[in-house]
C-alpha positions in Angstrom: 7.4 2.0 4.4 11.0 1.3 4.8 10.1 -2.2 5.7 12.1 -4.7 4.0 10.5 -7.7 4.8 7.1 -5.5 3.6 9.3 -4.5 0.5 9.9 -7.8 -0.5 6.5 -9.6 0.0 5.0 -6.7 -1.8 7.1 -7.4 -4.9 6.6 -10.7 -4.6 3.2 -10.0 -5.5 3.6 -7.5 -7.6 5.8 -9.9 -9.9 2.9 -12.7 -9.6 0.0 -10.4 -10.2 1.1 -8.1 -12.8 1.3 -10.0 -15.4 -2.1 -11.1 -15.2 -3.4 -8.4 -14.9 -2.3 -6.9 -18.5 -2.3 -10.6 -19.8 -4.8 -10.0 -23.3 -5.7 -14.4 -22.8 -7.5 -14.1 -19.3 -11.4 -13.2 -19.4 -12.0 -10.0 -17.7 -14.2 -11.8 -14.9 -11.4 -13.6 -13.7 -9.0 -11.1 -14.2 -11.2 -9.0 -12.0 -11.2 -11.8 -9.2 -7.2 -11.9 -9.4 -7.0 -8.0 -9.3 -9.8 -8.1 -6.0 -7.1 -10.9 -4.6 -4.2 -8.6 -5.5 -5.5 -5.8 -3.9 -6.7 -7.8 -0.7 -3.4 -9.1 -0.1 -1.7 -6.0 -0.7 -4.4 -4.3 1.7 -3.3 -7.1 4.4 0.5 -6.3 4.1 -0.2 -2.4 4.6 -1.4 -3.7 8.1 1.0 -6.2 9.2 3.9 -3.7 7.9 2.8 -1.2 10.5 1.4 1.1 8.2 -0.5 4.1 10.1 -2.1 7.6 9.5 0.5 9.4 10.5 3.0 7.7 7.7 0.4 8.3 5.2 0.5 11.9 6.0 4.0 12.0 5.6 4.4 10.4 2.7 1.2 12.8 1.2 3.3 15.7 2.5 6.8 14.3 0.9 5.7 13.5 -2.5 5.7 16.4 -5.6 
């Protein structure tokens, strides 16, 4: 989004949820609850980064 602060929050969580999510040791009903936590607090970021329809669109229309 060209948000740093975004940017770096959302690698934050990429670095803490990733892992667990291809971790082999977790059971896949937890992992499932970590992945519905990833993807909730990635959701909440899209929002407070400012993300809106009209950067989506641009970013469909960018991409190859």
């Amino acid at each position: 989004q060209g948000n740093t602060e975004y940017d770096d929050k959302r690698q934050a969580l990429y670095e803490h949820y990733h892992p667990l999510e291809i971790s082999p040791v977790i059971p896949i009903e937890e992992k499932t609850k970590l992945m519905e936590e990833w993807w909730s607090k990635t959701h909440d970021l899209l929002i407070e980064g400012g993300l809106t329809y009209d950067a989506i669109k641009k970013s469909v229309e960018n991409s190859s």
